[in-house]
C-alpha positions in Angstrom: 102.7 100.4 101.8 101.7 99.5 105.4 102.2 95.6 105.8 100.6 92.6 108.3 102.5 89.0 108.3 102.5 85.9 109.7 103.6 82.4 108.6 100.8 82.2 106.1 100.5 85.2 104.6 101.5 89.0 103.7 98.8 91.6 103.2 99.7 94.7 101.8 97.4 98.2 102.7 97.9 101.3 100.8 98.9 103.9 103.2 96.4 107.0 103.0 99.4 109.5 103.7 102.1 108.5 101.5 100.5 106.3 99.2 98.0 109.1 97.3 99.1 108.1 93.8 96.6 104.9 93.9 93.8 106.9 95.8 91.0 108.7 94.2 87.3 109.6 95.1 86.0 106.3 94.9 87.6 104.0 97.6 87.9 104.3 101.3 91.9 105.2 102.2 92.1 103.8 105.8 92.4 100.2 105.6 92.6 99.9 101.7 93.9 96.0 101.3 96.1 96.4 98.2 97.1 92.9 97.9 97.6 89.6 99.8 100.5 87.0 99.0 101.1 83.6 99.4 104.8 82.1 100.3 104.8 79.8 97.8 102.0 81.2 95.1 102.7 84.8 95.4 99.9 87.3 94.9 96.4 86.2 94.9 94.4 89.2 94.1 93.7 90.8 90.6 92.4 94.1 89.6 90.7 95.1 86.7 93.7 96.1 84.9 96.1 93.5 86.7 99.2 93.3 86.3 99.6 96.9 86.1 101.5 98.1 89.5 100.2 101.5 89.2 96.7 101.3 88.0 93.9 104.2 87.8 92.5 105.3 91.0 89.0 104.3 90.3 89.9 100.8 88.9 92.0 100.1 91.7 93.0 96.3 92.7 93.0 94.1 95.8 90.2 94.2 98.3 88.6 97.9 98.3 85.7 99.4 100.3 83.6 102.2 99.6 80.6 104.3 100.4 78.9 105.8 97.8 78.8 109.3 97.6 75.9 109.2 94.8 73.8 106.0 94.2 75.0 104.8 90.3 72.8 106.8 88.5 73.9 110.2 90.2 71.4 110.7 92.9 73.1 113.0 95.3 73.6 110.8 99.0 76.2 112.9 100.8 76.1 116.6 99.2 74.8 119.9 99.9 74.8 121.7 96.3 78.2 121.3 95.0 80.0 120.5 98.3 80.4 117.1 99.4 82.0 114.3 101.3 83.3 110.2 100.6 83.5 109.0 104.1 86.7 107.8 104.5 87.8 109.4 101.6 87.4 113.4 102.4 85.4 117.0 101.5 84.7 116.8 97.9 83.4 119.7 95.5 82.0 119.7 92.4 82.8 121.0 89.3 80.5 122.9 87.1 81.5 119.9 84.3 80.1 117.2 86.9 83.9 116.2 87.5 84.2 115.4 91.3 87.6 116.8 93.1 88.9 115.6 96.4 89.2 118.9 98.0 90.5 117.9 101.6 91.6 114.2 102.4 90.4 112.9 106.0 93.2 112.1 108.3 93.9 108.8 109.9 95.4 107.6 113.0 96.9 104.3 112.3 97.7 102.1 115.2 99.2 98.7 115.3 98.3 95.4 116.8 101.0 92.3 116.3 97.8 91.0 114.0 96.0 93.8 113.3 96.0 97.3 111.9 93.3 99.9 112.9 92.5 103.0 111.0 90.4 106.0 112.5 89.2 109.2 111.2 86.6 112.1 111.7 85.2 114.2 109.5 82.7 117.5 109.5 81.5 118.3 106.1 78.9 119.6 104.1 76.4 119.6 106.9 77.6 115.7 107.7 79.5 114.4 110.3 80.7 111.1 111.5 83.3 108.5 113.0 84.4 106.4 110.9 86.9 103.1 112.8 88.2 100.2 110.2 90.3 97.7 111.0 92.0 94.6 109.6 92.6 91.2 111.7 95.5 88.8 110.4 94.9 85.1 111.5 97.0 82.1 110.0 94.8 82.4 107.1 91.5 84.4 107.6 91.4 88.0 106.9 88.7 90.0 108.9 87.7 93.7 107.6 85.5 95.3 110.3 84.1 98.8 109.6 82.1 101.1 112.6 80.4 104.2 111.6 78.7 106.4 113.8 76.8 109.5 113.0 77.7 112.3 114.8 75.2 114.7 113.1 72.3 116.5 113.6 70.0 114.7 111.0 69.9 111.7 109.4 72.8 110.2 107.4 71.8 108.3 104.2 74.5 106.4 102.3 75.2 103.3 100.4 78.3 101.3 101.3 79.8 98.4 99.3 82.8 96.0 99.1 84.4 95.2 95.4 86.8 92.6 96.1 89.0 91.5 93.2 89.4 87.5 92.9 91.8 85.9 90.3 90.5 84.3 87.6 91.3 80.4 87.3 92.1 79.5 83.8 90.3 82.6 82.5 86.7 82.0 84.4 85.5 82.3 87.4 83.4 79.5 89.8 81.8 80.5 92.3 79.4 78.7 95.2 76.4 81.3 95.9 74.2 80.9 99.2 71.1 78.4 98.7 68.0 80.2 97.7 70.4 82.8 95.6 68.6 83.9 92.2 69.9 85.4 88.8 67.9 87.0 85.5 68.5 85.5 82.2 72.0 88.0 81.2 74.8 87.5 78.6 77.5 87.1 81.1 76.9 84.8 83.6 74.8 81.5 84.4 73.6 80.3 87.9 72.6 76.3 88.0 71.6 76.4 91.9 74.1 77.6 93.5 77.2 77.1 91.1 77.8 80.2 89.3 80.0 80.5 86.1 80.9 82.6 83.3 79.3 82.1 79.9 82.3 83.4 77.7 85.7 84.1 78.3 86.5 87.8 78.3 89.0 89.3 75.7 90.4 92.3 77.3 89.7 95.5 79.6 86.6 97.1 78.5 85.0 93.3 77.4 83.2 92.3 80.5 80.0 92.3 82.2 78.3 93.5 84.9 74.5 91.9 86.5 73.0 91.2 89.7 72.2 88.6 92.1 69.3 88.2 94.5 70.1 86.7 97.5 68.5 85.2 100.4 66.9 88.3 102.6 68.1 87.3 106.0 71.3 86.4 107.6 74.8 86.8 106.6 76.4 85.3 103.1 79.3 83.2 102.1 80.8 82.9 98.7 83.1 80.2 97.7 85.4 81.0 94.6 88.1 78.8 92.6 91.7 80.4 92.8 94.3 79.3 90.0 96.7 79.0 93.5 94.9 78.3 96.2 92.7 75.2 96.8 89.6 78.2 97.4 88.8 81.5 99.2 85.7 81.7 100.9 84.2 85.0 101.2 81.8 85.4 103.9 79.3 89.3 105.4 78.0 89.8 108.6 75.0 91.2 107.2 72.3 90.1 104.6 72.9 92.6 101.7 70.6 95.0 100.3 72.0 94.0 96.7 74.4 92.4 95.1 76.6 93.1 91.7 78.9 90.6 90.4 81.3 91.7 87.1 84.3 90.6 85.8 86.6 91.5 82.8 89.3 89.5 81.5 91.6 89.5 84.4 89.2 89.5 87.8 86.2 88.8 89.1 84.1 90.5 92.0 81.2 89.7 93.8 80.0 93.4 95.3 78.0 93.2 98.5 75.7 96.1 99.6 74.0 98.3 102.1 71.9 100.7 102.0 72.3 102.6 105.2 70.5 105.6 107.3 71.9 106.2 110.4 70.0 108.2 112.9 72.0 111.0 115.1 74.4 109.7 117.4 73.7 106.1 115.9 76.4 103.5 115.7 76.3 100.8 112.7 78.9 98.1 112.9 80.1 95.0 110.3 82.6 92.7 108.9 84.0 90.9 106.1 85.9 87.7 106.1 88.4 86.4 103.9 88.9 82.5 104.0 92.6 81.9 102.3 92.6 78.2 100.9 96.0 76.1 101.3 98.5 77.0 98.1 97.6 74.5 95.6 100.0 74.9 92.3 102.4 77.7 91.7 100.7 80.1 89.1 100.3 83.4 88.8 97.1 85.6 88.6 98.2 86.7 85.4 99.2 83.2 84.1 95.8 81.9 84.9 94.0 84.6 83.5 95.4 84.9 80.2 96.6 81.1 79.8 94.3 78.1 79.8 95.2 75.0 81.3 97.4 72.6 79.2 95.8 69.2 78.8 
């Protein structure tokens, strides 16, 4: 793992070289946030198969980013017949079955700040090529992901990116403050009341969860304030007014899923950030604990 520390706080990235047991064809390897931890409450993101130290590739845990290589019902985004590419991931092929394979990982240069890691890669494949520059900021308690893609092709480059951030739950549920104006359809998992959005029934296990969408105001960034079981809060804030927006959770995590749609003209540069607010440690309890175990009277 490649690490970033201060006083308040140790975030933990997986490291695209020598970390390739936790990677797959889903999340982007430079700048991969595995996990953060608290001093005093220890680690404050979930995954959806949390507390497992190893879990499947596409599953993952922490704070992942991803573009989409095919919108979620299959539609081809960066393929030419059965060759491919993830950016930041690497030249895919696929199978005859419809099983994707990684066929060459993109390489990173990793440099180091004193609070800050940048990761950088290029890539020409499948007819597509572009730049792709993330990097991670460490201050006292604010996490800052930025992400600059340029297209260095000769047509048009179509994609979708998204975040899926994994919170904790706090005592099984998840509370979260949505931006004003923020709207929700009737749905089986979740409830909006204005701008407080909760969880209609606890979840039993791995596969028992639910995923829906929220519409959210059309202009201007969004911020997102969630309950931790250890913390007194995280606020989650984009630099951008997504396109859409999935929430799901199962019975360990919760994620609110920002996304773009993006087309990037030749030689076109497309930047934008994420921002992690760390509340103060409130009580010592684990994710796990306050997942699994509601709160004693």
């Amino acid at each position: 793992m490649l690490q970033l520390a201060n006083a308040e706080l140790r975030v933990d990235f997986v490291d695209p070289e020598n970390d390739r047991r936790l990677l797959g064809t889903r999340y982007c390897t430079g700048g991969y946030i595995w996990q953060v931890t608290d001093p005093e409450a220890g680690p404050l993101l979930t995954g959806p198969q949390w507390p497992n130290p190893t879990p499947s590739p596409f599953d993952g845990q922490g704070l992942p980013e991803s573009f989409r290589h095919r919108t979620r019902d299959g539609r081809p985004l960066t393929w030419h017949g059965p060759h491919g590419v993830s950016l930041g991931i690497g030249e895919l092929t696929s199978e005859p079955n419809g099983e994707v394979t990684l066929v060459r990982p993109c390489e990173w240069l990793v440099s180091r700040a004193e609070d800050r890691l940048t990761f950088e890669t290029r890539q020409s494949v499948a007819g597509f090529a572009y730049a792709l520059v993330r990097s991670v900021t460490l201050s006292n308690r604010i996490l800052m992901s930025q992400t600059r893609l340029t297209n260095e092709g000769d047509a048009p480059l179509l994609l979708e990116w998204f975040a899926h951030p994994f919170f904790a739950l706090t005592n099984g549920f998840p509370t979260a403050e949505v931006p004003t104006g923020t709207a929700m359809r009737e749905n089986s998992g979740f409830s909006l009341a204005g701008t407080s959005l909760t969880q209609k029934r606890r979840f039993e296990h791995h596969n028992d969860g639910h995923m829906d969408f929220l519409q959210l105001p059309p202009s201007g960034g969004s911020t997102f304030r969630l309950s931790h079981p250890a913390l007194t809060g995280i606020r989650f804030s984009t630099s951008f007014a997504p396109s859409e927006c999935v929430i799901w959770g199962n019975d360990v995590t919760f994620s609110i899923e920002p996304y773009q749609t993006l087309v990037l003209q030749p030689d076109e540069t497309r930047d934008w950030t994420l921002r992690y607010d760390f509340g103060k440690s409130s009580r010592i309890v684990s994710p796990t604990e306050s997942a699994r175990t509601p709160e004693r009277e």
